[in-house]
C-alpha positions in Angstrom: -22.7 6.7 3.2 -19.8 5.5 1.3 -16.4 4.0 3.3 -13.2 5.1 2.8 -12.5 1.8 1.8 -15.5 1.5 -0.6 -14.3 4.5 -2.3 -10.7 3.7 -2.5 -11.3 0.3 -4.0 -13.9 1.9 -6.7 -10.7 4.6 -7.5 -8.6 1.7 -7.8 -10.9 -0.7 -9.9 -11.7 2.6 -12.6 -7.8 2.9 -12.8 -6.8 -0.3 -13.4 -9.4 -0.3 -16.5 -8.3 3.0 -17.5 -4.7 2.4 -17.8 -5.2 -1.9 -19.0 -3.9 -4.9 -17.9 0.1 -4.3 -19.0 0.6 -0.8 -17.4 3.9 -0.5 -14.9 2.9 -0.1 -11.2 5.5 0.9 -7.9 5.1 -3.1 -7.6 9.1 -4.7 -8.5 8.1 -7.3 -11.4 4.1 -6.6 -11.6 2.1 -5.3 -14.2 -1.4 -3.9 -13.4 -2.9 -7.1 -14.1 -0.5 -8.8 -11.2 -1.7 -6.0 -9.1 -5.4 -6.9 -9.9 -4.3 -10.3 -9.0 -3.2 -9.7 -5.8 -5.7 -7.7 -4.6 -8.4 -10.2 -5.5 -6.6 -13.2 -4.4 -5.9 -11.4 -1.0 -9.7 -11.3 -0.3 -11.2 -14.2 -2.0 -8.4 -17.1 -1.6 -7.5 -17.1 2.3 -5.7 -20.5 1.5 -2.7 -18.6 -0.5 -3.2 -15.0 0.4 -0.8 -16.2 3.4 1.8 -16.8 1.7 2.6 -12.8 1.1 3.9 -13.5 4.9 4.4 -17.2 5.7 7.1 -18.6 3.7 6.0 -21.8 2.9 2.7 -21.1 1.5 4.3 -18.7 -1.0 4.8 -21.4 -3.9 0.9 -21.7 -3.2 0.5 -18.0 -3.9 2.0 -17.5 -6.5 0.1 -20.7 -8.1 -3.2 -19.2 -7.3 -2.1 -15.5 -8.2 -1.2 -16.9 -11.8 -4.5 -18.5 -12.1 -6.1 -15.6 -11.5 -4.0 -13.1 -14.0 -4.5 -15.6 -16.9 -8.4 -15.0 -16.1 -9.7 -12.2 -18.6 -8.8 -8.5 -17.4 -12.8 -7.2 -17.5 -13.2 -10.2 -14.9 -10.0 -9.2 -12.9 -11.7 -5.6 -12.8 -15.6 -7.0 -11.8 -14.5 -8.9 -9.0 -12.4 -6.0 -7.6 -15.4 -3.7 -8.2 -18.3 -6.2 -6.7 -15.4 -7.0 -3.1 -15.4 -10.1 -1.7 -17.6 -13.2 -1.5 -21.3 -13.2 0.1 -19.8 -14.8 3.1 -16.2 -13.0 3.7 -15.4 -11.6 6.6 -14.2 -8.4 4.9 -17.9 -8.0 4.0 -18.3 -6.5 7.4 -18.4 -2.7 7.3 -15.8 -2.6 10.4 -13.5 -5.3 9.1 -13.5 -3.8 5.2 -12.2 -0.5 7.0 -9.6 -1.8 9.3 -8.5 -3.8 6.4 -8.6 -2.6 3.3 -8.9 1.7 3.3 -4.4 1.4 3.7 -4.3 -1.7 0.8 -6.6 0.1 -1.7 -5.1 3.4 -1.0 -1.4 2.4 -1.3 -2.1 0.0 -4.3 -4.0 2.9 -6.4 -0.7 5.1 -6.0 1.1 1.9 -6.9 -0.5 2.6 -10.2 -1.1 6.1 -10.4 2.5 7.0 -9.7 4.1 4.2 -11.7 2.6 6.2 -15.2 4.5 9.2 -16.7 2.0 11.8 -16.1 0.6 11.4 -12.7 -0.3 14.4 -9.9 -0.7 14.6 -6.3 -4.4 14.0 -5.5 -6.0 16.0 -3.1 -6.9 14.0 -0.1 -9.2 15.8 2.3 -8.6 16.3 6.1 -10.4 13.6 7.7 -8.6 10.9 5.1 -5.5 12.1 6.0 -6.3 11.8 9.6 -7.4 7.9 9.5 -4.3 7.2 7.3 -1.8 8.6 9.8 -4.0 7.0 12.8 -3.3 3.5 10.6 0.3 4.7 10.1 0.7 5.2 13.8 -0.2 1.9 14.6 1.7 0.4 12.3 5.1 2.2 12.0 7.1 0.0 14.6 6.0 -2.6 12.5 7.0 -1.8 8.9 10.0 0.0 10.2 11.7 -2.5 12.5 14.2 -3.9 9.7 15.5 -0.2 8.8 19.3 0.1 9.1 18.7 4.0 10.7 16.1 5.3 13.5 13.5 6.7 11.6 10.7 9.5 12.8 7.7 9.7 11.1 6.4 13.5 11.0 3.1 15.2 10.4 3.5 19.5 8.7 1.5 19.7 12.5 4.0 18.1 14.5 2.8 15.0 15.1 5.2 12.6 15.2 5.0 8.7 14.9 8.4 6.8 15.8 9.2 4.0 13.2 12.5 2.7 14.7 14.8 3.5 17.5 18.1 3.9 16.5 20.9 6.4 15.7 21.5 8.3 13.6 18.0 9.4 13.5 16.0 10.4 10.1 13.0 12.6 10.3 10.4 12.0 7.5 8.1 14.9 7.4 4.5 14.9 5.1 1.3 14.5 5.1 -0.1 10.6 6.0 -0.7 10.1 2.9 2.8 10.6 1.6 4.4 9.1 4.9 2.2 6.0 4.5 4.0 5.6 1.0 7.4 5.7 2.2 7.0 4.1 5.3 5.3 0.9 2.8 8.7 1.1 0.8 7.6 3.4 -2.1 11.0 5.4 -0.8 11.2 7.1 -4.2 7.4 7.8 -5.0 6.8 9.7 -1.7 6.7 13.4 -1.7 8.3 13.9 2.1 11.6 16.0 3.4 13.9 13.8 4.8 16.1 15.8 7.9 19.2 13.7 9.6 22.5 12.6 8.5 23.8 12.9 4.7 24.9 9.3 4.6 21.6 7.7 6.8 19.4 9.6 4.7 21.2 7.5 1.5 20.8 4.3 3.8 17.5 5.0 4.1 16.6 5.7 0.6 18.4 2.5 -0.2 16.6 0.1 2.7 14.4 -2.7 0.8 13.4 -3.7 4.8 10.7 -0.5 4.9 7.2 -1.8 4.7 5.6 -5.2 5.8 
């Protein structure tokens, strides 16, 4: 049976050859060929995927990210499509999951949202519920830089908190929409925002949402 992971990285390899290598994407400064870069480079080059979080390895990144975006698109789009190398440890079933079902997902609404005439896909239940169990364990983390405290809320009830803090903003949506604004696509998520006039515009305004 197909992953979540395998699926979402198929969706995301037939969009990025639908829409070409110069389409816009939720990504400040990348084109869908960047994108493709990234995602690739994350996976196959563990010697400069760090930089996206150590600072020092960044000039490496972006080195090796260029390298790959100068490759030919098709290429870009096989190696996305075909996952990591023989030996990686995101070949593992359990490792590709914990890894990769948030990355493909997020990074295909990166591109679906960014083009004029997108809609809403319709997730089904059990999607939604591994993306808001991956949101609950990582909301502390991509909100801890947030100037407001921030509440994370399921249609059900559920609630994840983000950040402690006052004044107090309650996000409501399904996971799938949460996981977007809680990964800094503010303006691309379709939530309800509840709180303070003024917090709610902080909010909207943070850059420090995401990882």
């Amino acid at each position: 049976m197909s992953t979540f992971a395998k699926r979402e990285r198929l969706l995301l390899a037939d969009l990025l050859e639908t829409v070409g290598p110069d389409a816009e994407t939720l990504c400040e400064g990348w084109r869908t060929r960047d994108l493709a870069a990234h995602v690739i480079v994350r996976e196959r080059r563990p010697d400069a995927a760090g930089g996206t979080l150590i600072k020092q390895l960044a000039p490496r990144l972006e080195k090796v990210m260029a390298e790959y975006a100068a490759k030919p698109y098709e290429e870009l789009i096989q190696l996305i499509r075909t996952g990591p190398p023989r030996f990686s440890p995101f070949q593992l079933k359990q490792v590709d999951e914990a890894a990769n079902i948030v990355e493909f997902y997020v990074h295909t609404e990166d591109v679906r949202r960014a083009q004029p005439d997108w809609t809403p896909r319709e997730l089904d239940p059990v999607f939604q519920d591994t993306l808001w169990a991956r949101l609950e364990r990582m909301a502390r983390l991509m909100g801890r830089g947030v100037p407001t405290g921030l509440v994370l809320r399921r249609p059900d009830g559920q609630t994840a908190v983000a950040h402690r803090g006052t004044p107090v903003v309650t996000v409501t949506g399904e996971p799938s929409e949460l996981l977007m604004f809680a990964y800094g696509r503010q303006n691309a998520a379709r939530v309800d925002l509840d709180g303070d006039a003024e917090a709610i515009d902080r909010l909207h305004e943070s850059r420090q949402l995401g990882i």
